[in-house]
Each structure stands twice: as structure tokens, then as C-alpha cells.
C-alpha positions in Angstrom: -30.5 24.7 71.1 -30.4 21.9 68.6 -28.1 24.4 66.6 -26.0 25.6 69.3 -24.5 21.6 70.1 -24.1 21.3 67.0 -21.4 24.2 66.8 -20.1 22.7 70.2 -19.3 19.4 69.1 -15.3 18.9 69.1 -14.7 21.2 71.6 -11.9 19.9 73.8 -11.1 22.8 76.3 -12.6 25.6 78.1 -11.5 29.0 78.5 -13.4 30.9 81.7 -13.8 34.7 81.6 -13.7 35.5 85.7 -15.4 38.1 86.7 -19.2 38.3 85.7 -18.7 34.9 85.1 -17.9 33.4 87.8 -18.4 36.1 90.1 -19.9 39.6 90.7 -17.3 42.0 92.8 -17.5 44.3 95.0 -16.3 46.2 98.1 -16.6 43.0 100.4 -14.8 41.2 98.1 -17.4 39.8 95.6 -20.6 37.0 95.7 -20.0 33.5 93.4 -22.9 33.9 90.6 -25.5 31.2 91.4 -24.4 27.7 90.4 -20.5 28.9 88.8 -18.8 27.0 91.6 -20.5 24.0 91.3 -20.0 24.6 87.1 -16.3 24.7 87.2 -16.3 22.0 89.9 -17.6 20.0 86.7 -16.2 20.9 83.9 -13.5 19.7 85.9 -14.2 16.4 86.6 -14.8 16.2 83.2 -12.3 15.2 80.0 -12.1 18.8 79.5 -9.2 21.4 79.7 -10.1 24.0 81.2 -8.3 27.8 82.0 -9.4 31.2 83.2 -8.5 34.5 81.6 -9.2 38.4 83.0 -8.7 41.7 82.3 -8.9 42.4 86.0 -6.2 45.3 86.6 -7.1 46.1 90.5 -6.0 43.0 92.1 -3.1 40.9 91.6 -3.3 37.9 90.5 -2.5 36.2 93.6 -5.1 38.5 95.8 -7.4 37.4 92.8 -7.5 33.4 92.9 -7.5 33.8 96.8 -10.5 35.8 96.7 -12.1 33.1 94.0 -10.9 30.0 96.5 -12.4 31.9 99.3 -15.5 32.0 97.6 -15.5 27.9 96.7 -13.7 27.9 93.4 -11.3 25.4 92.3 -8.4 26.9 91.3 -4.8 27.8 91.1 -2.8 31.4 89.7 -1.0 28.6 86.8 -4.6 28.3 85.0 -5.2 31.7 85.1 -3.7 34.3 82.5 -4.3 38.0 83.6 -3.1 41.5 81.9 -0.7 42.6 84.6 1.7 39.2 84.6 1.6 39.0 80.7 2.8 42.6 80.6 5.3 42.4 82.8 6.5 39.9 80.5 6.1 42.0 77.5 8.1 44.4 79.9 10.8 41.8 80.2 11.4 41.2 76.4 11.5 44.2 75.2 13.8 46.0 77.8 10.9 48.5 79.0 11.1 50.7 82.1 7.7 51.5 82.9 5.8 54.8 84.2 3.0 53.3 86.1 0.0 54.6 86.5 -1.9 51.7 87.8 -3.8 50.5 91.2 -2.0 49.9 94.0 -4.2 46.3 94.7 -1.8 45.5 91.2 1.5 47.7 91.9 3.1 43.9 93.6 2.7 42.6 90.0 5.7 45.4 89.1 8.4 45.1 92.3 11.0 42.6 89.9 10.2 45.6 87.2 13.3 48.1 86.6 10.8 51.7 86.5 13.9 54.0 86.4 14.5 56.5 83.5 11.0 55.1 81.8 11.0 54.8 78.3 7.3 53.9 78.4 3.8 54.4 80.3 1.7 52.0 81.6 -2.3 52.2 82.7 -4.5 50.2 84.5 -8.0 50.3 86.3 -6.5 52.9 88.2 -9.5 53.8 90.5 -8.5 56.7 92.4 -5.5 57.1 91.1 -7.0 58.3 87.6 -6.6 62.1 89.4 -5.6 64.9 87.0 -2.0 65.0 88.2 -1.5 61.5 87.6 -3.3 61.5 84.2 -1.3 64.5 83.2 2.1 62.7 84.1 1.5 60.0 82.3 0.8 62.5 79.7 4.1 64.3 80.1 6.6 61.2 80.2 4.6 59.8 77.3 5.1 63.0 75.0 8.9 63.1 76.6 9.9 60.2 74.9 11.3 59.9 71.6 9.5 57.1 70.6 6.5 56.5 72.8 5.5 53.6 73.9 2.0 53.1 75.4 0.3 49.7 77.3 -3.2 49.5 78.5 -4.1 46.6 80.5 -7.3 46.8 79.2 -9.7 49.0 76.8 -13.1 47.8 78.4 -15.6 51.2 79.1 -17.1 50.0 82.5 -17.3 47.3 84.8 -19.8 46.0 87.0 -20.1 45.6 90.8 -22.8 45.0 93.3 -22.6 48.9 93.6 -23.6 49.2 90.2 -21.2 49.9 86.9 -18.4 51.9 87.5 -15.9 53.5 84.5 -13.1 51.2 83.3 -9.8 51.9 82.1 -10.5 52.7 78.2 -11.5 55.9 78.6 -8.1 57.1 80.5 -6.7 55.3 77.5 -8.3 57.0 75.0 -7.6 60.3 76.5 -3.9 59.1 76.6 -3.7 57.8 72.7 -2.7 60.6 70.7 -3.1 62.2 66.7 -1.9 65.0 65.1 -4.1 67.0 62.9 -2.1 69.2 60.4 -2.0 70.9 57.2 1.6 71.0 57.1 2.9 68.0 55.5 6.5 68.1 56.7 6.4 70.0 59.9 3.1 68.4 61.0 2.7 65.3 60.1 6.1 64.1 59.6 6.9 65.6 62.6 4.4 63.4 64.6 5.2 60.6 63.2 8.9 60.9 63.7 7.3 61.0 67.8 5.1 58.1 67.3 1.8 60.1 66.7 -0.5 59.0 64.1 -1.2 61.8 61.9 -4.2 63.1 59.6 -3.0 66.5 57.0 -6.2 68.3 56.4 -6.9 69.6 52.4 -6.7 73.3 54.1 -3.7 75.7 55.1 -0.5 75.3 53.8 -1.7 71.8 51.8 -1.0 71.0 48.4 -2.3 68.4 46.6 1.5 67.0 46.0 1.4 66.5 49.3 -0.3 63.5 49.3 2.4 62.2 47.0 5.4 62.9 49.0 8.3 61.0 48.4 9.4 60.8 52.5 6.2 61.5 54.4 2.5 59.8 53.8 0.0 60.8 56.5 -1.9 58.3 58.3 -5.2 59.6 56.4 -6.4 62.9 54.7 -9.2 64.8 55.1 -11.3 67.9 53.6 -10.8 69.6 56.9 -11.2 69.7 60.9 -14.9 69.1 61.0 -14.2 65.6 58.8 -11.6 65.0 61.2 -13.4 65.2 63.8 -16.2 63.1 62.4 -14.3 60.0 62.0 -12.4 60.3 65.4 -15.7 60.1 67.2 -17.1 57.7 64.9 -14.3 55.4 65.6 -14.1 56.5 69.0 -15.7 53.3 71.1 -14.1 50.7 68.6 
């Protein structure tokens, strides 16, 4: 312990994950964990600064800090930073028209959000909506686009409720990221990139070992072949 205040000496603000931190969810709306309310109700009163962040991508942030005010919780939507408003402004400043495939608890964070004619795809803890039709348009308008543009709200594998843990968002993003695995240099892996697709060329086929020395196109990696591919995709697959 001695060691730990040591490390926390200086420390002149706060920052509050939200849920599992301050509170367990679940289809009632969620329980305060023991002793959190009382927690923040100090830290406040204290000389600290102190600010909440979440990846939470099925409620909006207004439905959010009701739900944690309801439950005892000091606190307002201005000290709380939350995927879906920060990408809306990312939305903003780049001049991005959105495919959504999101939760409808989150959809209100999108109404000021031009989605005509998208020019990119965005996910969220969809829930239900993760169905194959939905997936697979998300798929289609992402692979429709010149150059693809693709935000997650969030990348974590599960989530816990009082239920028990239920699958998050990252493995719908995952199955939505894409690479191309070629031998061609030109046609394959210049092609995908030129589409916004990572690319690996594999030392079989139609490769040459100039190719890894092309003056216009340099893959993202190379490998012997598929089965080395494939080894490094899944052992980079849950980081």
C-alpha cells in the first residue's frame, strides 16, 4: 500500500470509468456498486477534478447520466465524455455521412447527423440489431466506397450485467475490418490498397521476389504463404 501512495502523490484530478465502476447494468436499469455513490459524493467535496468517461454505445448519453442520477450519483452530461457524442463530432469535421448500424437506445445521438449518400459506416453495441442483414450491409456500403472509412464506438469483447456477460461490439468489428491476402503484387495488393484494405502478398503464385522491391506498391507485410497468414491474423486477433 505504502507503494501504491507513493505513485499517487501529485495527482490533481480524477477520471471515473462508469459502468462497473460505478454501477452494474442491467435490464431494470442497473444497481449503484456498494459504496460508489457515497465515493464520488467525496471526491467531490474534495480539491479534486473529477470527470467520467464510457464506452457505453446502448444509451445516450442523456438516458445515461439520468439513469446514474436516479441511482444517487452526482452528476451532469458536461463531466461525462462518451463514444457516441465524440463521434458525431469526428462526423462533423471531417464531412462524414454515416451508415449506422448502431442501437436504437443511441440512434438520438445521430438526428443533427446528415446519413444521406454515406461515405462511411458506423457500429456500435448494436444488440439485436447485430442480425446478418444488418451486418452484411454494413458490409456492402463499406466495400462500396472508394475509400472506406470505418468507426467503432468501441472494441471491448464483452460486457457485464446482472444477467451475466454478454458479447460487445469488437467482435462485429473485427468481422467488419478487412485484409487482402494475395500473391499478385499489382492486381492484389495494390488493388486493395488503392480500396483502403490492408494487404499481405504471400511468397507463392504469381510472386517474385522483385516484388517485394516494387517501385509503386509495398504490401502491408509478406509471408511464406496462407497458413503463415493465417497464423499471425489470429495471433493478433484479440489485440
Amino acid at each position: 500500500m505504502a507503494t501504491w501512495a507513493k505513485r499517487l502523490a501529485g495527482v490533481r484530478g480524477v477520471l471515473l470509468d462508469i459502468s462497473g465502476v460505478l454501477y452494474d447494468g442491467g435490464a431494470g436499469g442497473g444497481t449503484a456498486i456498494a459504496g460508489s455513490v457515497e465515493a464520488v459524493a467525496r471526491l467531490k467535496r474534495s480539491s479534486l477534478k473529477v470527470r467520467f468517461c464510457t464506452n457505453e454505445s446502448q444509451k445516450s448519453r442523456t438516458e445515461l447520466v439520468g439513469l446514474l442520477q436516479r441511482l444517487g450519483f452526482d452528476i451532469s452530461e458536461d463531466e461525462v465524455t462518451a463514444p457516441a457524442p465524440a463521434t458525431c463530432q469526428i462526423l462533423k469535421e471531417r464531412g462524414l455521412r454515416p451508415h449506422l448500424l448502431v442501437h436504437d437506445g443511441v440512434r438520438s445521438e445521430f438526428d443533427d447527423i446528415d446519413m444521406s449518400d454515406p461515405n462511411c459506416v458506423v457500429i456500435a453495441d448494436a444488440g439485436e440489431n447485430f442480425s446478418y442483414e444488418n451486418v452484411n450491409r454494413a458490409f456492402q456500403v463499406l466495400m462500396e466506397l472508394e475509400n472506406p472509412v470505418f468507426i467503432s464506438l468501441g472494441k471491448g469483447r464483452y460486457y457485464k450485467e446482472t444477467s451475466g456477460l454478454m458479447l460487445d461490439v469488437g467482435g462485429y468489428m473485427k468481422a467488419l475490418e478487412a485484409i487482402m491476402i494475395g500473391d499478385d503484387i499489382v492486381g492484389d495488393v495494390g488493388g486493395a490498397q488503392q480500396c483502403g484494405i490492408r494487404a499481405l502478398q504471400v511468397r507463392t503464385g504469381k510472386f517474385r521476389p522483385g516484388d517485394e522491391h516494387h517501385p509503386e506498391v509495398k504490401a502491408d507485410g509478406y509471408v511464406d504463404n496462407l497458413a503463415e497468414a493465417v497464423d499471425l491474423l489470429l495471433q493478433h486477433l484479440d489485440k
